[in-house]
C-alpha positions as CSV (number, residue, x, y, z in Angstrom):
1,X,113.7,96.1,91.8
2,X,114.5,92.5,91.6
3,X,113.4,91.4,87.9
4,X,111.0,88.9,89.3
5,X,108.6,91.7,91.3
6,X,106.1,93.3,89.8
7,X,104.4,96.4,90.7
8,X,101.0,96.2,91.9
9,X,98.3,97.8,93.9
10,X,98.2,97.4,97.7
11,X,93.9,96.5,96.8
12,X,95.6,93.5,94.9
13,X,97.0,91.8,97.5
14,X,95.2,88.8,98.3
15,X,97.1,87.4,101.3
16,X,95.6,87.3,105.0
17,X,96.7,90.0,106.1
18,X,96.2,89.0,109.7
19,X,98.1,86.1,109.1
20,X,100.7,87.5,106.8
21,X,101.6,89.3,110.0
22,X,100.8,87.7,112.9
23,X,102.2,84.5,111.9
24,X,104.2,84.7,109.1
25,X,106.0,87.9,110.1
26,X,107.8,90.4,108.7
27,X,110.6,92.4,108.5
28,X,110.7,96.3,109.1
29,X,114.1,98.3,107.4
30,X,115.0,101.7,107.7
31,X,117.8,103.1,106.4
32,X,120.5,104.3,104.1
33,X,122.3,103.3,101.6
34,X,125.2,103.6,103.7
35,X,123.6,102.4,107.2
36,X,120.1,100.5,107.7
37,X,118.8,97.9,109.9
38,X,115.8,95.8,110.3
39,X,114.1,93.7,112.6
40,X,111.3,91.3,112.9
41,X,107.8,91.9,113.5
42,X,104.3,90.7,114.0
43,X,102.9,93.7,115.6
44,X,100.6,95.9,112.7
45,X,98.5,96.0,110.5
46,X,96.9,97.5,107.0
47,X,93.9,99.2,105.9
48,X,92.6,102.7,104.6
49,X,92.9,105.8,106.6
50,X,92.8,109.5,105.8
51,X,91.8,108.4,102.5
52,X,94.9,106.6,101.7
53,X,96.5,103.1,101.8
54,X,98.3,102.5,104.9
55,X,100.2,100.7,106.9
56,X,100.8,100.8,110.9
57,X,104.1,99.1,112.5
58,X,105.1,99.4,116.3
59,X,108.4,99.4,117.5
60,X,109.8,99.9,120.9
61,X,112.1,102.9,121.7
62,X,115.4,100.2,122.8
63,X,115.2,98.3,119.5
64,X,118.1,99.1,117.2
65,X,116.2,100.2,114.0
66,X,114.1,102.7,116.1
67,X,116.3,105.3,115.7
68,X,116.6,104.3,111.5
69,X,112.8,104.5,111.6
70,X,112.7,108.0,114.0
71,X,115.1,109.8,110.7
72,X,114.0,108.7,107.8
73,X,111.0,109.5,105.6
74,X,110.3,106.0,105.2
75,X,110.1,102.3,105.5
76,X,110.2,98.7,103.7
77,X,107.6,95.9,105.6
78,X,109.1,92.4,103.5
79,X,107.8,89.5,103.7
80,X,109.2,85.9,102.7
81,X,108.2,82.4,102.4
82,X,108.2,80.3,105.1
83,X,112.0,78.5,104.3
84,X,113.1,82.3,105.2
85,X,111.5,81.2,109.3
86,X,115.3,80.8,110.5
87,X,116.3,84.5,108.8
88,X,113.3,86.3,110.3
89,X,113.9,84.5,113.8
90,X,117.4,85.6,113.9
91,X,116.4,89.6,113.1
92,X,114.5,89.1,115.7
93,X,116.3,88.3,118.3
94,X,119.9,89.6,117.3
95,X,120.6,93.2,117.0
96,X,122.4,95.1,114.6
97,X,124.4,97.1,117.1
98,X,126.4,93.9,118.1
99,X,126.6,92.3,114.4
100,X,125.8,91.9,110.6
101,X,122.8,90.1,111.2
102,X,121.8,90.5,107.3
103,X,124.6,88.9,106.3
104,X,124.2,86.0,109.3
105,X,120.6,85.6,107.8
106,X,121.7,85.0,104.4
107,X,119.6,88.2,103.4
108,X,120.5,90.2,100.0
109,X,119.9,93.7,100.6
110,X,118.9,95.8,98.1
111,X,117.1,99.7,97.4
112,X,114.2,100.5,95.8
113,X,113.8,103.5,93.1
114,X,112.9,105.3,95.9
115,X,116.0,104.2,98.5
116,X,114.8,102.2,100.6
117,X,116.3,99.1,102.4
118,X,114.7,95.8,101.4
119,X,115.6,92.1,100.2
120,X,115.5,90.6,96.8
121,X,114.2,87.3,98.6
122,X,111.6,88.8,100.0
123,X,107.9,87.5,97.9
124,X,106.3,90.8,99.4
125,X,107.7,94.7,99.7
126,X,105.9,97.3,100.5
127,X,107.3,100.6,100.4
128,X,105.8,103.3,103.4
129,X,106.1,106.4,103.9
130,X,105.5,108.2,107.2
131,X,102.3,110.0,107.6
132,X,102.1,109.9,111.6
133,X,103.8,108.2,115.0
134,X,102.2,108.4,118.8
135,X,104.0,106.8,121.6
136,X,102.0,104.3,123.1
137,X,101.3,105.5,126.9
138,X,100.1,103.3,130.1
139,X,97.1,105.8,130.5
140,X,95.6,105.8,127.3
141,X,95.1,101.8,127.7
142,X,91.1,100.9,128.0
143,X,91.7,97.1,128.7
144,X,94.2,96.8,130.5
145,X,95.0,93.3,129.5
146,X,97.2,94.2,127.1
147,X,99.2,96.0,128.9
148,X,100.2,93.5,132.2
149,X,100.5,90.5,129.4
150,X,103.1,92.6,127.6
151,X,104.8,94.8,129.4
152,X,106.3,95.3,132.7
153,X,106.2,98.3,135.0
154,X,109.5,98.9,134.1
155,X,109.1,98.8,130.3
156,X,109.0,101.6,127.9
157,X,105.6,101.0,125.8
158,X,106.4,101.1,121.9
159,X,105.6,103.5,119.2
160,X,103.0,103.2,116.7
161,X,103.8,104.6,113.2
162,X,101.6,104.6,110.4
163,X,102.7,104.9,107.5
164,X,101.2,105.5,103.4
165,X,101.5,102.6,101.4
166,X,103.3,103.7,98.3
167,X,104.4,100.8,96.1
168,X,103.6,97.2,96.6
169,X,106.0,94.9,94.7
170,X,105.1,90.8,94.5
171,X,106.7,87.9,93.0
């Protein structure tokens, strides 16, 4: 770990969490040491479930670091200060099939004790490990509001994951 984090417990955060993700974003990595990507989110959230910590992210089937997310045990959800805006915006909206969009964002990847992909700018890691995932489906949709503002007929609905929360690390 980067020697300014500092292990601490996911009921010591004291961010919004609504707004740590919604508007500040964050970034989702999967991985190996050898091969990982990451991309840019602001779909998820955090609470307690099945008598654990957890975190849920949703990524959609096309996205690059689906498949990184689909084979490994776990996860990294990082998040930065806002003069990281420009970094986040361009994992989300290059993909790491066509380039080395960590190195375009000026991003220092590093793995925790535990190997996972994550940054040492980031002010925020938190480690996940995979408890459950359900593909979203049309049907299951009670509002359908949702559903026509985000997706056309054509697209394929994402896939929830939640995941434990295992280690928190904070600058």
């Amino acid at each position: 770990m980067t020697e300014r984090m500092k292990e601490v417990k996911a009921s010591d955060l004291t961010d919004n969490l609504i707004r740590l993700i919604a508007s500040d974003w964050m970034l989702v990595t999967a991985g190996t040491r050898e091969k990982f990507n990451t991309m840019t989110a602001s779909w998820g959230g955090m609470g307690h479930l099945w008598n654990r910590n957890v975190a849920f992210v949703f990524v959609r089937p096309e996205r690059y670091t689906y498949d990184f997310i689909e084979s490994a045990e776990g996860f990294t959800l990082t998040f930065f200060d806002e003069n990281y805006r420009d970094a986040l915006n361009l994992c989300g909206t290059k993909s790491g099939r066509d380039c080395d969009k960590v190195a375009e964002a000026g991003l220092t990847p590093f793995f925790t004790g535990s190997g996972l992909p994550a940054f040492t700018e980031a002010r925020i890691i938190i480690e996940c490990r995979k408890l459950y995932s359900a593909q979203l489906t049309r049907e299951a949709f009670i509002d359908s509001e949702p559903l026509n503002k985000h997706y056309s007929a054509e697209d394929k609905l994402h896939k929830m994951y939640i995941a434990e929360i295992v280690r928190v690390w904070k600058k």
